[in-house]
Each structure stands twice: as structure tokens, then as C-alpha cells.
C-alpha positions in Angstrom: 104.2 88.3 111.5 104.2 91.5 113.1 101.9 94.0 112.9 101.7 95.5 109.2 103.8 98.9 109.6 102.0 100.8 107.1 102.0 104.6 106.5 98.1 103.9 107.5 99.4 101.6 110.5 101.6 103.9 111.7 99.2 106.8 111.5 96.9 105.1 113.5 99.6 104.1 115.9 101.5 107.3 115.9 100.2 109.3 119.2 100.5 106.2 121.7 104.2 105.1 119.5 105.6 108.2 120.2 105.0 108.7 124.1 106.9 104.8 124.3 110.3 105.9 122.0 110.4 109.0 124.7 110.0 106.4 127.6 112.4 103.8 125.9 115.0 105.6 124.7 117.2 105.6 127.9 122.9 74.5 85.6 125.5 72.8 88.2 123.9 69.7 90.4 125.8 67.8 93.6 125.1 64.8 94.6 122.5 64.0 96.4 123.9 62.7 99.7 120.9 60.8 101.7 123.4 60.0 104.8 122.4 63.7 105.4 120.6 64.1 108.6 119.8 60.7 110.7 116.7 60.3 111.0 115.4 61.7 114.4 115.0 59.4 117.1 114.4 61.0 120.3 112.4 59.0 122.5 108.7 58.6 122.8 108.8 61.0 119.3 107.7 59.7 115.9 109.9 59.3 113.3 109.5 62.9 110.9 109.4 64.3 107.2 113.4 64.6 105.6 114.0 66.9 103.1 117.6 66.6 101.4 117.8 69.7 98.5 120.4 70.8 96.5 120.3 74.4 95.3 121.9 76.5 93.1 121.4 80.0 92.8 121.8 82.0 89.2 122.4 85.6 90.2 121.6 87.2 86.6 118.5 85.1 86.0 117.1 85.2 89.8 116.4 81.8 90.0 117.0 78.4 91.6 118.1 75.5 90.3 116.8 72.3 92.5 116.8 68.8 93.1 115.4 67.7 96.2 114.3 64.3 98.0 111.7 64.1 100.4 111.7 60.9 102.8 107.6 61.2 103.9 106.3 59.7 106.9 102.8 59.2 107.2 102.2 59.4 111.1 98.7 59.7 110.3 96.2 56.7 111.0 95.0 56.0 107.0 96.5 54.6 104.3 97.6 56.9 101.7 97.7 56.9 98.0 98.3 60.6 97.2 100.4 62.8 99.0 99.6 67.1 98.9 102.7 69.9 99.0 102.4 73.7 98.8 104.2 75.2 96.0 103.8 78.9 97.0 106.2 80.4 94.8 103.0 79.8 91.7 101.3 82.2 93.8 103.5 85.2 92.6 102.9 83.5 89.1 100.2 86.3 88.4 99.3 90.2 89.6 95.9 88.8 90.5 97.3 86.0 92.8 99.7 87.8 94.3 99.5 87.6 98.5 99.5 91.4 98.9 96.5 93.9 99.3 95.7 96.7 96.7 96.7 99.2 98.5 100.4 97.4 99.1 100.7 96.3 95.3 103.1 99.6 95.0 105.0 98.7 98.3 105.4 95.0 97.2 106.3 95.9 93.4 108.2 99.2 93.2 109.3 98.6 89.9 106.0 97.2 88.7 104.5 93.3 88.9 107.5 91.0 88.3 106.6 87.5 88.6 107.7 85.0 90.5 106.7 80.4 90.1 108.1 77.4 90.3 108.8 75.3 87.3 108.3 71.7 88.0 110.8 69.6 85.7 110.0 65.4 86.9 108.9 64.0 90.0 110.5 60.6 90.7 110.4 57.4 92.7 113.0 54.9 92.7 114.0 56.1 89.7 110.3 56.0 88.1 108.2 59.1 86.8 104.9 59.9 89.4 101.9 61.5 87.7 101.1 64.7 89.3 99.0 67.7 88.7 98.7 71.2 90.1 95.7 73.0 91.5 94.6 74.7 94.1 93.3 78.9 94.2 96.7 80.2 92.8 97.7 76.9 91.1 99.9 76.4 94.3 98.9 72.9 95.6 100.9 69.9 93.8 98.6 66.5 94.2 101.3 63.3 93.7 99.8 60.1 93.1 101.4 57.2 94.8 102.2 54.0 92.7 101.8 51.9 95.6 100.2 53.3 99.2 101.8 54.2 101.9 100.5 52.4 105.5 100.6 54.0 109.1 104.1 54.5 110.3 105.6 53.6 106.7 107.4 56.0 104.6 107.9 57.2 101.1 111.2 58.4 99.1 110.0 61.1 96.8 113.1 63.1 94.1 111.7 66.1 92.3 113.7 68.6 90.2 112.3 72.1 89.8 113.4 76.0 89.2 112.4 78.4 91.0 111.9 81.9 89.3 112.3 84.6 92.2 110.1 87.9 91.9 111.3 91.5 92.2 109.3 92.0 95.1 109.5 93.3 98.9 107.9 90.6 100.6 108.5 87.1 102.1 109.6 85.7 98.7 111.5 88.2 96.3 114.2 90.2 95.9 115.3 94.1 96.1 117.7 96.6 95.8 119.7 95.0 98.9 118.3 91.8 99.7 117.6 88.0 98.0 114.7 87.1 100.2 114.2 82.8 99.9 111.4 82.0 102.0 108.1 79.7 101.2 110.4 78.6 98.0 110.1 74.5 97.8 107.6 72.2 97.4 107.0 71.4 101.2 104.1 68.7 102.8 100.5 69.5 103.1 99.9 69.0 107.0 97.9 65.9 107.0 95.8 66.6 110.5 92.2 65.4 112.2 90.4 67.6 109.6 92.4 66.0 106.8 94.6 67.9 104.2 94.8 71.2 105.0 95.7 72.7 101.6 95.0 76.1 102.0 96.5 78.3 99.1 98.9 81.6 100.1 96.1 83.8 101.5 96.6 87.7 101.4 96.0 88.5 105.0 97.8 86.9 107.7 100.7 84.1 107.7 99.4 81.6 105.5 101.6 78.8 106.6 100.8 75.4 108.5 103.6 72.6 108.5 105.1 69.8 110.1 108.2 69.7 112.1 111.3 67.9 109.5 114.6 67.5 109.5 116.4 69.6 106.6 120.0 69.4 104.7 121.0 71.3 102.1 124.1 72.3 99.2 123.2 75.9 98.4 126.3 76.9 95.6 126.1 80.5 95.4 128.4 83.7 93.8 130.9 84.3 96.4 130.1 88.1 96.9 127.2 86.9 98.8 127.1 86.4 102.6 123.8 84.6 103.6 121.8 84.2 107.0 119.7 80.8 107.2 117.4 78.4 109.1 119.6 75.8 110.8 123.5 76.4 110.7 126.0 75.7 108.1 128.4 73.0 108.9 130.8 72.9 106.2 131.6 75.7 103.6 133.6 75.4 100.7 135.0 78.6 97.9 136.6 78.5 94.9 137.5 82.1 93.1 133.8 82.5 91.8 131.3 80.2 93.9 130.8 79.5 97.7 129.1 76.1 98.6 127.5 76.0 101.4 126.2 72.6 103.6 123.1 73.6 106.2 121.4 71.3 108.5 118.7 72.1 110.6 117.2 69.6 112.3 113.4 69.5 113.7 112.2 72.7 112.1 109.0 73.1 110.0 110.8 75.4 107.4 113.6 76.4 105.8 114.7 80.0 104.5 117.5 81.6 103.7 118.4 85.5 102.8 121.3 86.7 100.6 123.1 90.1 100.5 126.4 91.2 99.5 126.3 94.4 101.4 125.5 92.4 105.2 127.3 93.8 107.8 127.2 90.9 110.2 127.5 91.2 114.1 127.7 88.1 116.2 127.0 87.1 120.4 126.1 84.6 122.1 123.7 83.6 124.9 124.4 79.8 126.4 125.4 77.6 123.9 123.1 79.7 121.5 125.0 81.7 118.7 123.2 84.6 117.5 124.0 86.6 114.5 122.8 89.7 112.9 123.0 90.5 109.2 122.8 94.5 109.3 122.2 96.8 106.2 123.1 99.6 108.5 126.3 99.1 110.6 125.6 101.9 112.7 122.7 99.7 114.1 124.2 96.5 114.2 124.9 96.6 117.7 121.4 97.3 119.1 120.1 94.8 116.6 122.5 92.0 118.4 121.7 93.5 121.9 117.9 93.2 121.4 118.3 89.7 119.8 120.2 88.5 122.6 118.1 90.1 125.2 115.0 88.4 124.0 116.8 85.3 123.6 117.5 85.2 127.7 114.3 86.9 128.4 112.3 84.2 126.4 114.3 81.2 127.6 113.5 82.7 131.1 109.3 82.7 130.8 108.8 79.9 128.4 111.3 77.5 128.4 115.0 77.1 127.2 114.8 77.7 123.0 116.3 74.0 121.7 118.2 75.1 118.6 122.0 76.3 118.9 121.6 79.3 116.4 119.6 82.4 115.8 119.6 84.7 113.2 118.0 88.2 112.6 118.5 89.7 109.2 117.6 93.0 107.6 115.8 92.8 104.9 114.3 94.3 101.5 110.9 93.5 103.0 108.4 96.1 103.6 106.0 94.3 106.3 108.0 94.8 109.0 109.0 91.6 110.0 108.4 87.8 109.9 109.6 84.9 111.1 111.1 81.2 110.1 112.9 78.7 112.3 116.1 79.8 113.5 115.5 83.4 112.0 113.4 86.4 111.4 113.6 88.7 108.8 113.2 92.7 109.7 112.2 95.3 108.0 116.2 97.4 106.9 114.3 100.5 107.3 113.3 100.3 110.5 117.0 100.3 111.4 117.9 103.8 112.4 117.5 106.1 114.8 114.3 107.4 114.9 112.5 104.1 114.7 114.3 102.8 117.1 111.1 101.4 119.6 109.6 99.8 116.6 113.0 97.7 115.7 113.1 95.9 119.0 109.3 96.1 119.4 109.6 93.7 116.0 113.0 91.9 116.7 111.0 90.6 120.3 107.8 90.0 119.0 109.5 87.7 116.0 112.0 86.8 118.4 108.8 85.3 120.3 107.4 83.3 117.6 110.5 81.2 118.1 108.5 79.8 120.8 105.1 80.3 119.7 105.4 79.0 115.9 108.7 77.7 115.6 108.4 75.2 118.1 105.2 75.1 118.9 103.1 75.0 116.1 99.4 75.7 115.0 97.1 76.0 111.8 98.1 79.5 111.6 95.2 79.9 108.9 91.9 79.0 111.0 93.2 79.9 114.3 96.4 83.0 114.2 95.5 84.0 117.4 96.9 81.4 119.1 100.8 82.2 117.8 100.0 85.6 117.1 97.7 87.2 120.2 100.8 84.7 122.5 103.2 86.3 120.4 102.2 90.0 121.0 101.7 89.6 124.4 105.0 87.9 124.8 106.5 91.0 123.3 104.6 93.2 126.3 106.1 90.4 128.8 109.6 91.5 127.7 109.5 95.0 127.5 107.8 94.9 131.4 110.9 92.1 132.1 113.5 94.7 130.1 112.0 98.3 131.4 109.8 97.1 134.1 105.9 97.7 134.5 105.1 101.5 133.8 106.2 101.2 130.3 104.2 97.5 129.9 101.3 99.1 131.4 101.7 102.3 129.2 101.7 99.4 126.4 98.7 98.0 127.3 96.7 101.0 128.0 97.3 102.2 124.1 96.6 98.5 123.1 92.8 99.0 125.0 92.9 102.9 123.2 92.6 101.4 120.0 90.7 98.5 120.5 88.0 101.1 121.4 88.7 103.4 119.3 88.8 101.0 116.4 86.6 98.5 114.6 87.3 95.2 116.9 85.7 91.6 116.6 86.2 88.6 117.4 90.1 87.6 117.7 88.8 84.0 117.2 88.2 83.7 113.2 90.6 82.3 110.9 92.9 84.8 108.4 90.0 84.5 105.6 87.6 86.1 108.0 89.2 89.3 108.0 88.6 92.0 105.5 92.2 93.5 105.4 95.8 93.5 107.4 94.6 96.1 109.9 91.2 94.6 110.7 93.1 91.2 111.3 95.9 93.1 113.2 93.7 95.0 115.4 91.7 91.8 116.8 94.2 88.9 116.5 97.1 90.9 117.6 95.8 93.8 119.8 92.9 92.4 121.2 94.1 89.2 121.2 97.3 90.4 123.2 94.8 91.6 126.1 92.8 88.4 126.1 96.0 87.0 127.5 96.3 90.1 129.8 92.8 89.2 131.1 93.7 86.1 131.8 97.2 86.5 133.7 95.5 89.2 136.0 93.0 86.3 136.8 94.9 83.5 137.3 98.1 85.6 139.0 101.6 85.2 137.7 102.5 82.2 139.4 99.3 79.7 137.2 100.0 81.6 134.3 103.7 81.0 133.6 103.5 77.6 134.7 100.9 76.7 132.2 103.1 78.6 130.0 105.6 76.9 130.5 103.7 73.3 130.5 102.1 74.3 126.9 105.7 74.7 125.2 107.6 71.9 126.9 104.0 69.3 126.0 103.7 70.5 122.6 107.4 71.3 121.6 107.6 70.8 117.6 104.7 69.6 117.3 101.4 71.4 116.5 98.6 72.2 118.7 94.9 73.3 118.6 92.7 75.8 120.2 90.6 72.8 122.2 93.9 71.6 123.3 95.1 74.7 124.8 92.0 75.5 126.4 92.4 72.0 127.6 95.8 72.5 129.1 93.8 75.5 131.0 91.2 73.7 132.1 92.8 70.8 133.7 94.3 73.2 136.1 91.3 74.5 137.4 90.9 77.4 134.9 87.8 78.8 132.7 89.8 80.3 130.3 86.8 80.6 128.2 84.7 82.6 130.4 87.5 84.9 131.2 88.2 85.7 127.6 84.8 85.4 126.5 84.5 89.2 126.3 87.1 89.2 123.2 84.8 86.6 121.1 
């Protein structure tokens, strides 16, 4: 996620912010269809998580009606006789659980704490009830029991039926005056990793999220006056007078979400065989919005390494952050889109643009170690504005990211999200400091080491998910101390 864009944020950030904009700005349920997705079966890959769900979404009530199947793999190396899934919609099930700060309670809940959960109706296998229970910080883990265990390499067919009851609220998982934002919404697998289950409830600071890579199809029936933006693309839609079905697929991704609006303007491009499309609140904007998306999409694909999916989607949103990402697609702040905040819309359209690469498809325990999407992430975002505008505004970026790393409290960029006291604490290090670690080490190294290993990380560890010792690894085996250059930032 990008840095939080407060009114404290942007108070802090306002002197350095405003010398760059003058430098920049020359009840129903379907079948449930298991042909779905084939299974993947790329070579040398394991075989990976399905999730087949059928949604439907009750405008009036603001919830979802779902049935969903989950085929689990276990690719881990023990037997299993419980499986773990995050069910983060319970953690909007109470003011005091809610994944916001204090001081953003006002910003998340204009019109006061609404609340948001998921209502779990059976969880079935072959046909059979599973006992299950809930726990967890925010009641937001679901522990199923297994009736008969699960070897290595075997694999599980799981059907649960739940609602989902969508908050009034600005954030990741809610809905506004403009926007139906569907995000972190279904029961999805606890990663099972080296350190075990990682079952980590929806922490306030931070992205919260750690998850496997899975193939994904879905029937979302929904009023026709809404157009929607989603993860994966939509391969078949269907309308009657009242309703439009839609059938997604989106295959090795390790989420799905999906925004609604019936006041999107949307603007569409392409770069290769990529389609990208932006869902605008403000026309006027829509435009730029598709012009930066596709910029970052080729300057990306240029550094890292080509992005693998054929569809991108950036979507303002009721969603006060300022942006965030999801496979496929980002959602952006809609008031950053106009005029005068010009910089700061494609400083957040490139920086979640980025995560594509650095989250998407390369994944990591964004919980115990962020700053190895995020710190990438906001560096990447310097690398395109010095590839887009060349190297005095980059360097007029960095020089305000050292201002207020010495001007401002600044640890160690190295400590998971729980170590943090609040957003700005957390963005200053992981993001800020974090982004001139990799500074550090690119002026080391020289351009030519640090692209290639750039470039090595994403195309070893595409959809899959990597640690810190593994990256440092990567560094290592080419001859570079990456921790003694960066040592200065711990």
C-alpha cells in the first residue's frame, strides 16, 4: 500500500511535494461448475489452491450471498488434519477490531461505525458437515477439522456457503457514496510455510495479507446499473432487464477483488497483449489515469521482467488511504483525481502499479517482513519517474526521501508491521528509508548487477513467495554484501 496520504502525511510531506508537481507538471445460487479453471500444470510447478465461488450481490442489504469450493493442495511436507483460512471481513464485526487507527476512525466511518462480518452458514465435504470453529484476535481465523488427513502432494475438496455483510466504510473492504469496494471478502488459505501457519489476524498498520498463489473462477450476478473492475478478466457476461452475470477467471493470483460503481467512467489501452482499463469517477482525469497505467506497465515490464497476466485494472475508489493493490488491479484514492494532486495520482498509480511485480507475483509474508514488497516497491516508483522524467527529478526524489528520514523519527526498516507504533512510523522506515536502502545498494553495485539481480529475483520467485534470507541469498551468490551495505538502515 502506498504511503498513508493523511492531512498529517501530507503536512509533513508538503514543502518537498510541492517543488516535484512544479517539476512534473510539463437469495439466487448457480451451479457450481468445477470444470472451471484446469488445474495449472506448468512445468516443474506444483499443482495449486482452486477456488470456484459463486456470488451474488444484494444492493439494498449490502451483502453477499456465497457458495464457494475450495480444491486445497497441501504442498507442504506433513500430513494435515486441520486446515486454517482468514475470514477478514469479522474483523470489521466490531469498532474495537476495526483495522484503522484512532485518529482515521472518522475518515474510515464518515457516517459513524457500520459494521461489517461474515456469516458462515455450513462447511461441507462430499456432501458431509465439517466441524469448525472460529478464533483468532478479531474472531477472523476459521480452524476446519479434516475427517480424514490430507498427505503431501494430496488434495482436499472443501464447499462452504456464507454471507458476507459489507461495512459503510472507506477502506479496503466497504462501501461509499461512489464506490462497492470487495476486497479481503472470502474465506481464503492460511499460508502453510517453514514457520507453520501463519494466522496472523487483520492488523491495523500495514498490509496484513500473506497468501498463496491459486487459480480463481467465479459467477458474480449483480444489478445491472453496475459496471465493475476485477482481479482476472471476465470471459463471458450475460444481462437480463434487471441483473448482469458475470463469469471471471483469473488464474495464478493470490487474491481476488472486485469494485462496483454505477457512475465509472471507463477508459481503456493497451500495452502488448496486456489490456488495461481505468474505472474513473472523474472523466476529466480519465485520460492521465490510462496514460500513467500504461506507462508503468512498459516501464516495469522494461526493469523487472514482462508482467504475465493479460489484464490490468486501476480503479477509483471511495477509499481514503490512497491506494492499494490486488492482482490484476489497484484501487486509488477518487480524490486524488484532479488537477492539483496531480504528482500524487501517478506517484500512487506507479508505486501500486509496482506491487504487480513485487506482491502480485512475487510474494512475501507481508506481516514480519513489508519491507521487502514495500521498500522494492517505493523505490521502483523512484526508478520510473527517473526512466519517465529522467534523473534530476529522481534525484530531487531521493534528496526529500533523506530530508525526512533525518528530520523524522527513523528505525529499523527491518521489523514486522506489529513493530510499529502507527502508519507514519511504519511509512517513514519501511517505505522511505527502506526506498534508500535500495538506493544504497544500486550506487554500490552499479546499474548493470543491480537490474540483473532484479531481474533474476522476479523470474526465480515468480508466484511464489519468498523470504528475506532468500533474497539476501540471491545477493550473495553474486558476489554481493548486501547486508553490510544496508546495515546502516537496521
Amino acid at each position: 500500500m502506498i504511503i498513508n496520504f493523511t492531512k498529517r502525511v501530507r503536512k509533513l510531506l508538503s514543502v518537498g511535494i510541492i517543488a516535484l508537481v512544479l517539476v512534473a507538471s510539463g437469495g439466487v445460487y448457480f451451479y457450481n461448475d468445477k470444470k472451471g479453471i484446469p488445474s495449472a500444470n506448468l512445468a516443474n510447478e506444483k499443482e495449486i489452491n482452486r477456488y470456484t465461488i459463486d456470488v451474488v450481490f444484494d444492493d439494498e442489504s449490502k451483502r453477499l450471498m456465497c457458495n464457494q469450493n475450495i480444491e486445497y493442495v497441501n504442498n507442504t511436507k506433513s500430513t494435515l488434519d486441520k486446515l486454517y483460512f482468514h475470514i477478514y471481513p469479522n474483523a470489521f464485526s466490531k469498532s474495537e477490531f476495526a483495522p484503522f487507527e484512532k485518529s482515521e476512525m472518522k475518515q474510515a466511518y464518515p457516517n459513524g461505525f457500520n459494521e461489517g462480518y461474515i456469516d458462515l452458514k455450513n462447511i461441507l465435504n462430499n456432501g458431509k458437515k465439517m466441524a469448525y470453529k472460529v478464533s483468532g484476535d478479531k474472531n477472523d481465523i476459521l480452524e476446519v477439522e479434516l475427517k480424514n488427513s490430507i498427505k503431501p502432494g494430496n488434495k482436499v475438496s472443501i464447499d462452504m456457503k456464507y454471507n458476507v455483510k459489507i461495512p459503510n466504510s472507506q477502506g479496503r473492504f466497504g462501501y461509499g457514496e461512489n464506490t462497492v469496494n470487495v476486497a479481503n471478502w472470502f474465506p481464503i488459505a492460511s499460508v502453510n510455510d517453514a514457520n507453520g501457519w501463519n494466522l496472523n489476524s487483520y492488523e491495523t498498520v500495514g498490509d496484513p495479507f500473506y497468501s498463496d498463489t491459486s487459480d480463481f473462477y467465479l459467477k458474480i450476478l449483480l444489478p445491472k446499473k453496475y459496471k465493475m473492475g476485477c482481479t482476472g478478466k471476465v470471459v463471458k457476461e450475460t444481462s437480463d432487464s434487471d441483473k448482469t452475470l458475470y463469469e471471471v477467471e483469473a488464474r495464478q493470483v493470490r487474491d481476488f477483488a472486485f469494485i462496483l460503481s454505477d457512475k465509472f467512467h471507463v477508459d481503456s489501452d493497451k500495452y502488448n497483449e496486456v489490456n488495461i482499463n481505468t474505472y474513473n469517477l472523474n472523466e476529466e482525469l480519465s485520460k492521465d489515469a490510462t496514460y500513467i497505467a500504461k506507462s508503468s506497465m512498459e516501464i516495469f515490464s522494461e526493469l523487472f521482467g514482462k508482467y504475465p497476466y493479460d489484464t490490468y485494472s486501476v480503479i477509483a475508489s471511495d477509499f481514503f488511504i490512497g491506494g492499494m493493490e490486488y492482482p490484476t488491479l489497484i484501487m486509488i484514492d477518487q480524490s486524488l483525481y484532479n488537477k492539483r494532486d496531480k504528482f500524487l495520482l501517478e506517484y500512487v498509480i506507479a508505486h501500486e502499479t509496482a506491487h504487480q511485480w513485487w506482491y502480485s507475483v512475487v510474494g512475501n509474508n507481508e506481516i514480519s517482513e513489508p519491507w521487502l514488497d514495500e521498500a522494492l516497491t517505493e523505490y521502483s516508483t523512484i526508478l520510473y519517474f527517473e526512466k519517465k522524467y529522467g534523473d534530476k527529478l529522481a534525484k530531487k526524489l531521493i534528496d526529500n526521501m533523506e530530508l525526512q528520514a533525518k528530520s523524522y523519527r527513523s528505525e529499523d526498516i527491518f521489523k514486522p508491521v506489529t513493530g510499529y507504533s502507527n502508519s507514519i512510523e511504519y511509512s517513514l522506515n519501511v517505505y522511505t528509508k527502506g526506498a534508500l536502502a535500495f538506493h544504497e545498494v544500486r550506487k554500490e553495485v552499479g546499474d548493470k548487477v543491480f537490474f540483473d539481480t532484479l531481474k533474476e529475483y522476479y523470474s526465480t520467485y515468480m508466484h511464489k513467495n519468498v523470504s528475506s534470507a532468500e533474497f539476501v541469498k540471491l545477493w550473495n551468490d553474486k558476489g554481493v554484501d548486501i547486508d553490510k551495505i544496508i546495515k546502516e538502515y537496521k
